[in-house]
MDTraj code that builds the backbone (N, CA, C; nanometers):
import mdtraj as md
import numpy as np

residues = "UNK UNK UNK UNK UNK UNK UNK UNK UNK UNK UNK UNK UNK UNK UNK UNK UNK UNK UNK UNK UNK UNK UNK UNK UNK UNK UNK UNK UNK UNK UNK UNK UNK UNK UNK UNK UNK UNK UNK UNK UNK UNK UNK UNK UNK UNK UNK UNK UNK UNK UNK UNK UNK UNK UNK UNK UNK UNK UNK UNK UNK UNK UNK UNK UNK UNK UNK UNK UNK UNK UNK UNK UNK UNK UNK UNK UNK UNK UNK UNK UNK UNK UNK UNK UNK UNK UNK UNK UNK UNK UNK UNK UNK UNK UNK UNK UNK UNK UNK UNK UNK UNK UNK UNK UNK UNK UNK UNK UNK UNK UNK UNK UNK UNK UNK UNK UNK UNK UNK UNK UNK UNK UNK UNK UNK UNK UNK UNK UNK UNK UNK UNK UNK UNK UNK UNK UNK UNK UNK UNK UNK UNK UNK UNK UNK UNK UNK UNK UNK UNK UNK UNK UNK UNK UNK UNK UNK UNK UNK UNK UNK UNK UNK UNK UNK UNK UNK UNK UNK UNK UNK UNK UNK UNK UNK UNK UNK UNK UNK UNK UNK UNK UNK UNK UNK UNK UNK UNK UNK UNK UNK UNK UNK UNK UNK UNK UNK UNK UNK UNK UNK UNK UNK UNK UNK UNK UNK UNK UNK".split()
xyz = np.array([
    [2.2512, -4.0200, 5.4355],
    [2.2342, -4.0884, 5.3070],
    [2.2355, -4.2406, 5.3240],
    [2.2998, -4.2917, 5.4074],
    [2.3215, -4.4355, 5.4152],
    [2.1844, -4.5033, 5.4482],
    [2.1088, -4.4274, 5.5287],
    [2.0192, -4.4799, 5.6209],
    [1.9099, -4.4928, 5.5061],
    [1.9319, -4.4536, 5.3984],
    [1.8119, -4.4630, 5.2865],
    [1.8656, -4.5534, 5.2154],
    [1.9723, -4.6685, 5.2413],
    [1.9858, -4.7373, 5.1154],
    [1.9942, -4.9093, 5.2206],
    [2.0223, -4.9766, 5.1110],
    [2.0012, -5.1710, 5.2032],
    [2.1049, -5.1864, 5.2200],
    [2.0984, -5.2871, 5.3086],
    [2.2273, -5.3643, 5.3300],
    [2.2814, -5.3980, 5.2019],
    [2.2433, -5.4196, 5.1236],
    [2.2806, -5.4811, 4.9829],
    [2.3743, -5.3933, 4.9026],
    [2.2743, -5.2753, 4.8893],
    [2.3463, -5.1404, 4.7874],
    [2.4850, -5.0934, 4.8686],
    [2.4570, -5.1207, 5.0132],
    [2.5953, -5.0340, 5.1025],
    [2.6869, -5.1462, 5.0737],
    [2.7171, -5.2906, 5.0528],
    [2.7668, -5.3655, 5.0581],
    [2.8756, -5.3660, 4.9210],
    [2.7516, -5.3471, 4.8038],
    [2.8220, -5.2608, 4.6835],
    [2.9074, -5.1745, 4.6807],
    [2.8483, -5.1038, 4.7415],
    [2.9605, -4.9590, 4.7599],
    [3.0726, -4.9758, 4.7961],
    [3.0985, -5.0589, 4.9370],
    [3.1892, -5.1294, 4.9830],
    [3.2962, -5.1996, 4.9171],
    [3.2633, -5.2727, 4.8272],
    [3.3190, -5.3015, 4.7303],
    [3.3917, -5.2611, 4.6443],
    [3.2787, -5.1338, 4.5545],
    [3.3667, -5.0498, 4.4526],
    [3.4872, -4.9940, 4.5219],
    [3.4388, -4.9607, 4.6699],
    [3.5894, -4.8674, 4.7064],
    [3.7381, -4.9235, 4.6589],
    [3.7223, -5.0439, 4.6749],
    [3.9063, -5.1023, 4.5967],
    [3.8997, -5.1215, 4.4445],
    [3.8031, -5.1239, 4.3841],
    [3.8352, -5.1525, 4.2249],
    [3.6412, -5.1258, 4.1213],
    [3.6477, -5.1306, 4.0374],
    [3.5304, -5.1125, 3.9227],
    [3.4679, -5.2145, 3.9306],
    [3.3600, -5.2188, 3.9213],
    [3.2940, -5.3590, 3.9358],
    [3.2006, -5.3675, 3.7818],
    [3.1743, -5.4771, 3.7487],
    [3.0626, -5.4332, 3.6267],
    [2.9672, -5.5477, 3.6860],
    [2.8792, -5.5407, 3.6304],
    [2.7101, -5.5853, 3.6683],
    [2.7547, -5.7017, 3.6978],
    [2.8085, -5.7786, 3.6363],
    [2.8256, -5.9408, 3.6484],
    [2.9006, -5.9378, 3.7770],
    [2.9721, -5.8519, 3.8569],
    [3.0747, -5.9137, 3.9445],
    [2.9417, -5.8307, 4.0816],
    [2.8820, -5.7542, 4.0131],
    [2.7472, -5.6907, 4.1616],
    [2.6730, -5.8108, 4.1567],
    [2.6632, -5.8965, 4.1049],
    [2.5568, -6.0380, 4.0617],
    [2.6240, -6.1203, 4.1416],
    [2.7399, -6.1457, 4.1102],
    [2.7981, -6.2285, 4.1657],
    [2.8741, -6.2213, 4.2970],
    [2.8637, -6.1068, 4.3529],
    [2.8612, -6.0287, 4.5152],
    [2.7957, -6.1217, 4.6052],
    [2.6632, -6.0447, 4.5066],
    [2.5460, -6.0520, 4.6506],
    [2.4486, -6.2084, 4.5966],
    [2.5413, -6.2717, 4.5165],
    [2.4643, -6.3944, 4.4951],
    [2.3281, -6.3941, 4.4241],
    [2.3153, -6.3065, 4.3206],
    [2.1661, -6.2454, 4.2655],
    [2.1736, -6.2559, 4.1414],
    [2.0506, -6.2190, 4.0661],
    [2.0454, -6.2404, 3.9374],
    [2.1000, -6.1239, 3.8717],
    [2.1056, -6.0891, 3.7454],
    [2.1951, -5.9409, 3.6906],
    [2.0028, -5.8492, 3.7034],
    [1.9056, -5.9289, 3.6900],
    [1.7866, -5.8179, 3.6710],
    [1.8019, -5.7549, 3.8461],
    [1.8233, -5.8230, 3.9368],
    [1.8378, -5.7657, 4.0886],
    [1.9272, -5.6697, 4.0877],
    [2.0461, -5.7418, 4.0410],
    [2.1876, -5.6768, 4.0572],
    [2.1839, -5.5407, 3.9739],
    [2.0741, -5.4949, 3.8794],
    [2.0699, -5.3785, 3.7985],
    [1.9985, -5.3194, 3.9079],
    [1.8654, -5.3392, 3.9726],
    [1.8019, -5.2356, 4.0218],
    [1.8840, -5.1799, 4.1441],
    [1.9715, -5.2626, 4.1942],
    [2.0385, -5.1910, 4.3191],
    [2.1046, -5.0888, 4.2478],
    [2.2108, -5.0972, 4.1161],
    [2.2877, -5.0588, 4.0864],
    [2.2106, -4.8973, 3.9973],
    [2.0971, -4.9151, 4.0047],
    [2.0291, -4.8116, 3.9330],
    [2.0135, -4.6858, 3.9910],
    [1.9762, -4.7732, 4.1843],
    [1.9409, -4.6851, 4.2498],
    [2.0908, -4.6259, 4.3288],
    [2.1905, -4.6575, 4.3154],
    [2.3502, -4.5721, 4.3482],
    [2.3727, -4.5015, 4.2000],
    [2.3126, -4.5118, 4.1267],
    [2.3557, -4.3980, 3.9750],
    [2.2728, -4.3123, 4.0023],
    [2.1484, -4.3182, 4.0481],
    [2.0384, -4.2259, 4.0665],
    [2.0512, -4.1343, 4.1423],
    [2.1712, -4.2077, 4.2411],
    [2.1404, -4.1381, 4.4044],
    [2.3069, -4.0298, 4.4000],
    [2.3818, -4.0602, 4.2630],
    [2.4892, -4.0210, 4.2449],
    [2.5947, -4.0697, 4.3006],
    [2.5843, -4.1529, 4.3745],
    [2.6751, -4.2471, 4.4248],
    [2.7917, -4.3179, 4.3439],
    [2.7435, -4.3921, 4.2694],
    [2.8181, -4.4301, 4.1772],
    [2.8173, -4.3733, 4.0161],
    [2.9119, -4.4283, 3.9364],
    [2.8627, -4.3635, 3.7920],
    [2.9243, -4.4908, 3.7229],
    [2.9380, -4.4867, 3.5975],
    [2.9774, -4.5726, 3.4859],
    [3.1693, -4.4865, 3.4778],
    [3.2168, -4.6523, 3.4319],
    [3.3772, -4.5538, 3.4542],
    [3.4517, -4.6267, 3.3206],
    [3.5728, -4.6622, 3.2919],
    [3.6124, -4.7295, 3.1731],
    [3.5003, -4.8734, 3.1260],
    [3.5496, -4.9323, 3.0588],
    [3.5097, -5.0541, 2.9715],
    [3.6259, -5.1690, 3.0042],
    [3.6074, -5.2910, 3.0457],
    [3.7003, -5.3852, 3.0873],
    [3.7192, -5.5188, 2.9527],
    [3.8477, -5.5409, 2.8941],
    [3.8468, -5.5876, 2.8106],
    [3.8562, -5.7745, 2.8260],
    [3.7453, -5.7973, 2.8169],
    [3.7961, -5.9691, 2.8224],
    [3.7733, -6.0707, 2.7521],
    [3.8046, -6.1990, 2.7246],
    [3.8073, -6.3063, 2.6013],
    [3.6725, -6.2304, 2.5030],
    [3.5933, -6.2239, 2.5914],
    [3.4527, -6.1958, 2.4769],
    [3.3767, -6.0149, 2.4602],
    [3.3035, -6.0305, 2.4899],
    [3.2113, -5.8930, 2.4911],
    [3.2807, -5.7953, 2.5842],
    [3.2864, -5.6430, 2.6102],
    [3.3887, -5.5565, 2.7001],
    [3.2807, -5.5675, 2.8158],
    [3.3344, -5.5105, 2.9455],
    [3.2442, -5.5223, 3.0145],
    [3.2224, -5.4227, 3.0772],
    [3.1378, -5.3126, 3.1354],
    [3.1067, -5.1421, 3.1808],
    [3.1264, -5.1460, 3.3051],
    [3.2641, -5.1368, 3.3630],
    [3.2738, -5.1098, 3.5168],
    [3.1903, -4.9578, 3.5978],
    [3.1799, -4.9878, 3.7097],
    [3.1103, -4.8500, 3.7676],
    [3.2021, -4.8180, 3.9034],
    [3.2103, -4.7267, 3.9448],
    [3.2842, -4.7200, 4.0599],
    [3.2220, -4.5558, 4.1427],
    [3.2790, -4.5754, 4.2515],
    [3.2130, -4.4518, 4.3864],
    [3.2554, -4.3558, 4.2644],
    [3.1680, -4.2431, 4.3195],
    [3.1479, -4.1151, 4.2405],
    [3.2056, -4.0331, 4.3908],
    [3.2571, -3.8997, 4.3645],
    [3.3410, -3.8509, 4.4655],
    [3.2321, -3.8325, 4.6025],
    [3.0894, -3.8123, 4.5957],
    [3.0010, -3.8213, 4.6421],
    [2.9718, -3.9668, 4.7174],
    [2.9933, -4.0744, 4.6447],
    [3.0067, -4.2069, 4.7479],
    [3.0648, -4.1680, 4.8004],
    [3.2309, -4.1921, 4.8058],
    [3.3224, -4.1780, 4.8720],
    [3.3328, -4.1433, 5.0083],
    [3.2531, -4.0270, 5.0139],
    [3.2310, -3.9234, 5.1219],
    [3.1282, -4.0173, 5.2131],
    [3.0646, -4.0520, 5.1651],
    [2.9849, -4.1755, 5.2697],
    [3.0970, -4.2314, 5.3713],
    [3.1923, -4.2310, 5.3201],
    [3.2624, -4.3173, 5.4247],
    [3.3628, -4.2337, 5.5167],
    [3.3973, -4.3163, 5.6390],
    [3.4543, -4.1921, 5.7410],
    [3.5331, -4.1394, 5.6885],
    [3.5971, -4.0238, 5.7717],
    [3.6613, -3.8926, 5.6961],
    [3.7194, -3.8634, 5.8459],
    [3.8336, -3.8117, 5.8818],
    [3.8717, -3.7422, 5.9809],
    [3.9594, -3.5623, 5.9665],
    [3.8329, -3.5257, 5.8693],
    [3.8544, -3.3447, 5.8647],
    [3.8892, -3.2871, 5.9856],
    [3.7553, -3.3526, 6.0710],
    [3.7925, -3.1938, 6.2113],
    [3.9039, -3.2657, 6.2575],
    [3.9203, -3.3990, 6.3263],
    [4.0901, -3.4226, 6.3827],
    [4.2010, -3.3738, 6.3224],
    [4.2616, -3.3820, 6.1871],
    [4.2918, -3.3074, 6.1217],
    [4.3347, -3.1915, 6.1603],
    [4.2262, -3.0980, 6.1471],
    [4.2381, -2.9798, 6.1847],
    [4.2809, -2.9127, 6.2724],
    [4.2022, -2.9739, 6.3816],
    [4.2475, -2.9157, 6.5067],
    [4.3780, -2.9810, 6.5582],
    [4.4656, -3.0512, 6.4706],
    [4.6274, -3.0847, 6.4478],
    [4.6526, -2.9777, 6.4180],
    [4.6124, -2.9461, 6.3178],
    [4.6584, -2.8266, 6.2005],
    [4.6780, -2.6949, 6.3094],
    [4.5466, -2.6688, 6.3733],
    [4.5644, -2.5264, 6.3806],
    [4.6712, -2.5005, 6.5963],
    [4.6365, -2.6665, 6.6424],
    [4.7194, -2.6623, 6.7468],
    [4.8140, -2.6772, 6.6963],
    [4.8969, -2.7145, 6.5812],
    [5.0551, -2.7590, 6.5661],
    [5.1074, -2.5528, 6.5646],
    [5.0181, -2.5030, 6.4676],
    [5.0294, -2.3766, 6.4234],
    [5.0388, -2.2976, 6.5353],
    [4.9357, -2.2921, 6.6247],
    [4.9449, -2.2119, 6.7465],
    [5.0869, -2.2112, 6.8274],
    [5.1357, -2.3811, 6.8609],
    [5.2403, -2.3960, 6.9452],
    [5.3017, -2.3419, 6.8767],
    [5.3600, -2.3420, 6.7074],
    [5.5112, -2.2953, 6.6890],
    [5.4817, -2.1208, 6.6182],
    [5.3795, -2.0770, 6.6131],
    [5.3567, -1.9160, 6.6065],
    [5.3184, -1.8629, 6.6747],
    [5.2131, -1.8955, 6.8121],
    [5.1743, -1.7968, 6.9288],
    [4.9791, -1.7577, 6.8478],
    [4.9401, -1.7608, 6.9378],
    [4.8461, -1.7130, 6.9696],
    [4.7810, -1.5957, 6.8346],
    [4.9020, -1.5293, 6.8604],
    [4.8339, -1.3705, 6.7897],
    [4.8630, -1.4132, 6.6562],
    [4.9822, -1.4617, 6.6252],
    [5.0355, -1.4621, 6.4558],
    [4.9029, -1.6213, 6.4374],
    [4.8334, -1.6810, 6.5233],
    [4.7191, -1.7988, 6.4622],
    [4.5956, -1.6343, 6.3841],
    [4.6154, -1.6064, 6.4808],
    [4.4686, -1.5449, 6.4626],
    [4.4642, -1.4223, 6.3600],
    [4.6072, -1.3838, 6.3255],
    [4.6453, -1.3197, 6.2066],
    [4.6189, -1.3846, 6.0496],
    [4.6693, -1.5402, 6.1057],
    [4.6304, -1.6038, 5.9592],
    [4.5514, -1.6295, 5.9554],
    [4.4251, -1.6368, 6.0361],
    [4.2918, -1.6946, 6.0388],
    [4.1829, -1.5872, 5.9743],
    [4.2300, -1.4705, 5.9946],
    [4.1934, -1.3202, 5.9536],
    [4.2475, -1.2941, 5.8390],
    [4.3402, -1.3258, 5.7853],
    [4.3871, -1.3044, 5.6388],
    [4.3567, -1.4731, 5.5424],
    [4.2915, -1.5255, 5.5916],
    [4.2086, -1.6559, 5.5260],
    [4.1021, -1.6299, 5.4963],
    [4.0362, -1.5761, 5.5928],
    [3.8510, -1.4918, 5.5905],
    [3.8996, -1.4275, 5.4744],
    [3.9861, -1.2895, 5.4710],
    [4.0079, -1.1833, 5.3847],
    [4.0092, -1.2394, 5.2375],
    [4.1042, -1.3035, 5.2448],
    [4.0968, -1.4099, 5.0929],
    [3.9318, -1.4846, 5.0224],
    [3.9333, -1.6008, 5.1420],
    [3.7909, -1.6185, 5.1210],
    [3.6713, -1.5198, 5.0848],
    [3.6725, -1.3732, 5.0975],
    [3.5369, -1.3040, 5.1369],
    [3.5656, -1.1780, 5.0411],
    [3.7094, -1.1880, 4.9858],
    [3.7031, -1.1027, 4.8726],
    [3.6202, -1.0973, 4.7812],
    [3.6356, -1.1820, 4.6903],
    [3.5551, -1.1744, 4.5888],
    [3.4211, -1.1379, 4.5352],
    [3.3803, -1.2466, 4.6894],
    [3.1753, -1.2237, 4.6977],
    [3.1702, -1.0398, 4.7658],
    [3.2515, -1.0361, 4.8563],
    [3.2739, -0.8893, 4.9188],
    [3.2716, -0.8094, 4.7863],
    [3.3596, -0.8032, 4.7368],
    [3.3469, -0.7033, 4.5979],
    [3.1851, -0.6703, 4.5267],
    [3.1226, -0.7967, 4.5421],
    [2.9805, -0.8113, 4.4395],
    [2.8847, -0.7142, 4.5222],
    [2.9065, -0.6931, 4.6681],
    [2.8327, -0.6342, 4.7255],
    [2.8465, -0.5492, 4.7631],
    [2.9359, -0.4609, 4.6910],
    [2.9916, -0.3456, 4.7327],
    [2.9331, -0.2553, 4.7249],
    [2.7856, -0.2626, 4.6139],
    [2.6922, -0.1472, 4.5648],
    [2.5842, -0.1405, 4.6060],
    [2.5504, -0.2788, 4.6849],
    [2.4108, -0.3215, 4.7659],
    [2.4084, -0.2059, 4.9104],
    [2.2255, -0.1754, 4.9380],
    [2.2243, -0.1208, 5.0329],
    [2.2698, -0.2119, 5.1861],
    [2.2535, -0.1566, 5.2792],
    [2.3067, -0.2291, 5.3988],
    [2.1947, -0.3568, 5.4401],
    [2.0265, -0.3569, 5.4167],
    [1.9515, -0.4456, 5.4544],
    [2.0428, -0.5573, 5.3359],
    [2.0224, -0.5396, 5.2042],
    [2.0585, -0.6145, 5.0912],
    [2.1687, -0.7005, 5.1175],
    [2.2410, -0.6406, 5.1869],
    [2.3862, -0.6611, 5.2042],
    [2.4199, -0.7489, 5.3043],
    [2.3180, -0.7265, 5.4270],
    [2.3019, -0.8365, 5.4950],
    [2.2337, -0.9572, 5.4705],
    [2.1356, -0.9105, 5.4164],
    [2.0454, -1.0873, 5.3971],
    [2.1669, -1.1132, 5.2724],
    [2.2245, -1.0455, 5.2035],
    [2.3504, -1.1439, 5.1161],
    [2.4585, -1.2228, 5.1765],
    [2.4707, -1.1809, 5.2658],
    [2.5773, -1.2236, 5.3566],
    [2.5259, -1.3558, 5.4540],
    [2.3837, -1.3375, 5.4846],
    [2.3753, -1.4865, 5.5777],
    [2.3299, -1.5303, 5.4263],
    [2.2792, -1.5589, 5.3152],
    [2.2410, -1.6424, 5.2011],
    [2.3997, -1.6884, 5.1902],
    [2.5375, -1.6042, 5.1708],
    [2.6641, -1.6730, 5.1392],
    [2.6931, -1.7881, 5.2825],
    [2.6448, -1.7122, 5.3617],
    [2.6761, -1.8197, 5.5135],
    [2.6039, -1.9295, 5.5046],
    [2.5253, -1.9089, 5.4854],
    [2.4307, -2.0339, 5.4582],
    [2.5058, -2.1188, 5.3661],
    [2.5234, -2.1160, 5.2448],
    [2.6073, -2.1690, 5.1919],
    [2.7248, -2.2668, 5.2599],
    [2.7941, -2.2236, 5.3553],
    [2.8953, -2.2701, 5.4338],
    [2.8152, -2.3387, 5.4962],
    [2.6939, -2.3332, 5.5738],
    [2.7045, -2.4292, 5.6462],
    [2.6132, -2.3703, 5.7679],
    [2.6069, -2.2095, 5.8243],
    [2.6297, -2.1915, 5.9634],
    [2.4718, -2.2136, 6.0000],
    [2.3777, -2.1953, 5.9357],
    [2.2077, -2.1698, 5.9629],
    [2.1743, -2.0569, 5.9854],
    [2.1955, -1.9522, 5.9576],
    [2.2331, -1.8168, 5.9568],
    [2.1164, -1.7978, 5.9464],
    [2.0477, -1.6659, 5.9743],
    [1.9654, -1.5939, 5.9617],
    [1.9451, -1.4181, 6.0113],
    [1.8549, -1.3500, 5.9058],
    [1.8665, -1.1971, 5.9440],
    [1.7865, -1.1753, 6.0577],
    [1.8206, -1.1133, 6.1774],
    [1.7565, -1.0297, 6.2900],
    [1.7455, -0.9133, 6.2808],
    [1.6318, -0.7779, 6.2316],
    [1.6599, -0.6851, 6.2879],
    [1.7031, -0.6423, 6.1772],
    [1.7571, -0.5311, 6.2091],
    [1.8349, -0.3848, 6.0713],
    [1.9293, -0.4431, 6.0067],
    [2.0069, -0.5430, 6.1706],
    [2.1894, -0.4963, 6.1508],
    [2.2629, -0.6302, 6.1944],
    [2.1464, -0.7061, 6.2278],
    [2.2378, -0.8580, 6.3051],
    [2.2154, -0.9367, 6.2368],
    [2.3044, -1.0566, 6.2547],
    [2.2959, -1.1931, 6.1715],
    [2.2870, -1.3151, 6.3008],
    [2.2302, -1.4079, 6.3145],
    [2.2300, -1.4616, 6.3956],
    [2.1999, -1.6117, 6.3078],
    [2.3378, -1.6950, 6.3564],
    [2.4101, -1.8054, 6.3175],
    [2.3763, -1.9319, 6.4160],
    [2.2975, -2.0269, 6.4184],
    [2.2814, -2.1293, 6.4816],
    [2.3552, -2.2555, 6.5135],
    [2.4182, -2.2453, 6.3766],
    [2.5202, -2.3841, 6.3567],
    [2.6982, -2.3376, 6.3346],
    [2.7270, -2.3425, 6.4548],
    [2.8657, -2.3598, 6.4539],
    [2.9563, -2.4130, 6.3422],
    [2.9953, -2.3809, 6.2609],
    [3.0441, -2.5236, 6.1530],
    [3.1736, -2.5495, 6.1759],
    [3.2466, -2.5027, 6.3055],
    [3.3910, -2.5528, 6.3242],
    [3.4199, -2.5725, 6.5122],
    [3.2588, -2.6305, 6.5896],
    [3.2181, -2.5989, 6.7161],
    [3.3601, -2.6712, 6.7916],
    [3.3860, -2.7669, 6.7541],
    [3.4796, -2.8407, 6.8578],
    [3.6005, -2.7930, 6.8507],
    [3.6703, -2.7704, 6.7410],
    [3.7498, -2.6577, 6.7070],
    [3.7819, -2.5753, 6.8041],
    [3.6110, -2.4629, 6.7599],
    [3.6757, -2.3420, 6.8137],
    [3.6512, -2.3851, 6.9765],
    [3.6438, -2.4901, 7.0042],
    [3.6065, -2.4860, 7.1896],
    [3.7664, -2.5126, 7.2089],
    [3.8411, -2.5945, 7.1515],
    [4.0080, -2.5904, 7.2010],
    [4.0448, -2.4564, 7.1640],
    [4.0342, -2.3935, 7.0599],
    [4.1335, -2.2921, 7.0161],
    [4.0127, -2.1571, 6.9719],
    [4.0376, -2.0967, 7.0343],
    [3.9003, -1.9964, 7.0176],
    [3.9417, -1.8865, 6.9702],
    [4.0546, -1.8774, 6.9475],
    [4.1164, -1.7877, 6.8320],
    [4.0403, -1.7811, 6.6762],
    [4.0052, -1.9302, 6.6645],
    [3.8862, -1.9727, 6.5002],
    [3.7968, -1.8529, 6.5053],
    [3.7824, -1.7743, 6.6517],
    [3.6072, -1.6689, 6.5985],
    [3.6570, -1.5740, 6.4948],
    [3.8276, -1.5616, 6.5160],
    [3.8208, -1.4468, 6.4533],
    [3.8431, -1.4530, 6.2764],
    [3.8332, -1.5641, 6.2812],
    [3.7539, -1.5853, 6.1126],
    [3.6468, -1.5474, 6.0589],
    [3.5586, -1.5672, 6.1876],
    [3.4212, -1.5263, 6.1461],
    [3.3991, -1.4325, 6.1066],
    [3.4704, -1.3159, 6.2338],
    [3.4664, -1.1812, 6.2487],
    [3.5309, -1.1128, 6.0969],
    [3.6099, -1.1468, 6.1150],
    [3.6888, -1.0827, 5.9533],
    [3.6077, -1.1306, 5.8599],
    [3.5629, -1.2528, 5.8225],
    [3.4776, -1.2850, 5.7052],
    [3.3363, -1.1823, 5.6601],
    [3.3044, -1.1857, 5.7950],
    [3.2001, -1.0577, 5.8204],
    [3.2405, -0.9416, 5.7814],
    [3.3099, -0.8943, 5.8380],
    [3.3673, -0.7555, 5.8329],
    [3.4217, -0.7664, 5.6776],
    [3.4836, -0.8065, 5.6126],
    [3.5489, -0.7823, 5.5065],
    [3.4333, -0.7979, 5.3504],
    [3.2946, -0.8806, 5.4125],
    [3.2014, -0.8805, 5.3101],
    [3.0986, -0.7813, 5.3493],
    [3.0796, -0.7098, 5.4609],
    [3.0176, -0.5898, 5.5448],
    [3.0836, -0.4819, 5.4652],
    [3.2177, -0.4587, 5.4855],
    [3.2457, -0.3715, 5.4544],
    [3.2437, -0.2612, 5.5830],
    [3.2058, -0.3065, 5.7015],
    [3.2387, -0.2489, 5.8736],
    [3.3154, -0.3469, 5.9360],
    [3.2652, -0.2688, 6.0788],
    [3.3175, -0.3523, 6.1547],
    [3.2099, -0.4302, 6.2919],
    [3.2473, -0.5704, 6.3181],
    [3.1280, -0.6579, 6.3391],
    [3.1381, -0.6702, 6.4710],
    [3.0440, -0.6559, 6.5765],
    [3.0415, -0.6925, 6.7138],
    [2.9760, -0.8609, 6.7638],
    [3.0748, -0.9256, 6.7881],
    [3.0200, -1.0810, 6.8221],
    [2.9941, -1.0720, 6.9375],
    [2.8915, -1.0424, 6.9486],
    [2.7853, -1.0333, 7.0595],
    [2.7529, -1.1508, 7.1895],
    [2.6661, -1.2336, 7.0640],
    [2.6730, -1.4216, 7.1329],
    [2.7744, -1.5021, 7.0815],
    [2.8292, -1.5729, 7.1199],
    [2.8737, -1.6664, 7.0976],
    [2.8640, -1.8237, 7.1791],
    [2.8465, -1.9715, 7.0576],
    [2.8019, -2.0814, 7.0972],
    [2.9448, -2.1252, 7.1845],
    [3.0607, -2.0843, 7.1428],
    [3.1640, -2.1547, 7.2307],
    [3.1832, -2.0970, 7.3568],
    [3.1239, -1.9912, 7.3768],
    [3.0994, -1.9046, 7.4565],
    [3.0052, -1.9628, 7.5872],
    [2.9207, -2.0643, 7.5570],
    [2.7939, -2.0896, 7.6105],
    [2.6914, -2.0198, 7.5624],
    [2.6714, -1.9695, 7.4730],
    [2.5523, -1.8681, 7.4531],
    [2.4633, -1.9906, 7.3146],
    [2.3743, -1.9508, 7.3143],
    [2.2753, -2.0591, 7.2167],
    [2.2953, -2.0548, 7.0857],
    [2.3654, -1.9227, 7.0552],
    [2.3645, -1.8983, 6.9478],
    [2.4962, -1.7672, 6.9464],
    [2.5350, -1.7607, 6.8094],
    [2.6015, -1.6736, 6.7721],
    [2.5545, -1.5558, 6.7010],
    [2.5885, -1.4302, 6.7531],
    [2.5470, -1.3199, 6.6844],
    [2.6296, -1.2437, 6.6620],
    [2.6196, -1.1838, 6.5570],
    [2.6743, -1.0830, 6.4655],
    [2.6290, -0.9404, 6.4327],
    [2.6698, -0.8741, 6.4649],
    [2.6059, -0.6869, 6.4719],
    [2.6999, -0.6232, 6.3702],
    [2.6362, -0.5690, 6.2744],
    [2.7074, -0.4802, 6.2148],
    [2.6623, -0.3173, 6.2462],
    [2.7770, -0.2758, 6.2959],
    [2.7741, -0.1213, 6.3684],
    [2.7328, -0.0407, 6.2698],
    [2.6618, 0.0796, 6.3526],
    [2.6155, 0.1882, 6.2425],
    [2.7016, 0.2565, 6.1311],
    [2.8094, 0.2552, 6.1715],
    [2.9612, 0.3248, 6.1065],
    [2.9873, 0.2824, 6.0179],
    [2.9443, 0.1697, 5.9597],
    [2.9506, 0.0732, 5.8509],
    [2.9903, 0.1967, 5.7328],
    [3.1321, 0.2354, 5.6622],
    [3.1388, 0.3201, 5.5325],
    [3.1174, 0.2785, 5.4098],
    [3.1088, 0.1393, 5.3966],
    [3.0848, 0.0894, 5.2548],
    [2.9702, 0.0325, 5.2161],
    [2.8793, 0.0812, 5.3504],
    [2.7472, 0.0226, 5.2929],
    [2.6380, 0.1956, 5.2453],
    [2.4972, 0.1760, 5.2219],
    [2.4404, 0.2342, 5.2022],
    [2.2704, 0.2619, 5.3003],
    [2.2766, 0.3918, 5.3862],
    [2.1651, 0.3343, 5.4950],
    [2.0664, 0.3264, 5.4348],
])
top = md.Topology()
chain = top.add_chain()
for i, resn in enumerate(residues, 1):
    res = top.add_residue(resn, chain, resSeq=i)
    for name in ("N", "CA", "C"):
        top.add_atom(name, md.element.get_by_symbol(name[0]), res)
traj = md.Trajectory(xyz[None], top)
């Protein structure tokens, strides 16, 4: 997103992050007139970046502050995966191995209830292309192979699971618990393999052949 906007508009943005700005103080930023200082500001409302936020009260007329929309925000760095892979090494050292990969499997379960339920009546092709359309969703690049496989291109937790590779078995349960079988991870990217695959076995009881 950044790479589509000017030095000017990012400079804005920059700005709003500590406080509301209204047109006169984007004018008086970037040293411009308020007709300049509107079109930048048109194109971060457009782009959802920013929005319109309270009214600022002063000697004369109020004035319409604007500030990052939760969508700016996100423009700017973020340290999720470090984070994480705090999170799930702090977890490993003081529970072990097996009790990580227990909660990682009863997180999927949670997560995959609900949509799992909706597909409880779908045949097994149905059921799969529903299942990479929800993956997709997440993130992975998923796609249907075949009767019974799903084959996932994009890792969405790759560095992750390369320290702690206990993370697959999220996958696996997420699968399995919106399958309604049980899933053979075939390929896997942390694995070295190009791609990740997913087999759902013939035994499958909650689907329909």
């Amino acid at each position: 997103m950044l790479n589509t906007l000017t030095g000017r508009q990012i400079e804005i943005l920059h700005a709003m992050r500590t406080d509301g700005m209204a047109l006169e103080d984007i004018a008086s930023l970037l040293a411009t007139s308020r007709q300049a200082a509107q079109k930048h500001l048109d194109h971060l409302l457009h782009a959802g970046l920013a929005a319109s936020g309270e009214t600022k009260q002063t000697g004369g007329r109020p004035r319409q502050l604007y500030r990052l929309t939760p969508q700016g925000q996100e423009l700017f760095p973020r340290q999720y995966a470090w984070f994480t892979e705090i999170l799930i090494g702090f977890l490993k050292e003081a529970q072990g191995t097996e009790a990580l990969s227990a909660l990682l499997r009863k997180l999927a379960k949670t997560l995959a209830a609900k949509e799992g339920a909706a597909l409880s009546g779908m045949s097994r092709r149905a059921r799969i292309e529903a299942i990479t359309h929800f993956m997709n969703k997440l993130g992975y690049a998923a796609s249907v192979n075949g009767a019974s496989e799903i084959v996932a291109t994009n890792c969405v937790y790759h560095h992750i699971a390369q320290a702690h590779s206990e993370i697959c078995s999220f996958d696996i349960q997420l699968l399995e618990t919106l399958s309604g079988g049980k899933i053979e991870h075939t390929e896997c990217m942390v694995r070295g393999g190009s791609c990740c695959r997913f087999r759902l076995k013939k035994d499958s009881k909650k689907s329909r052949p």
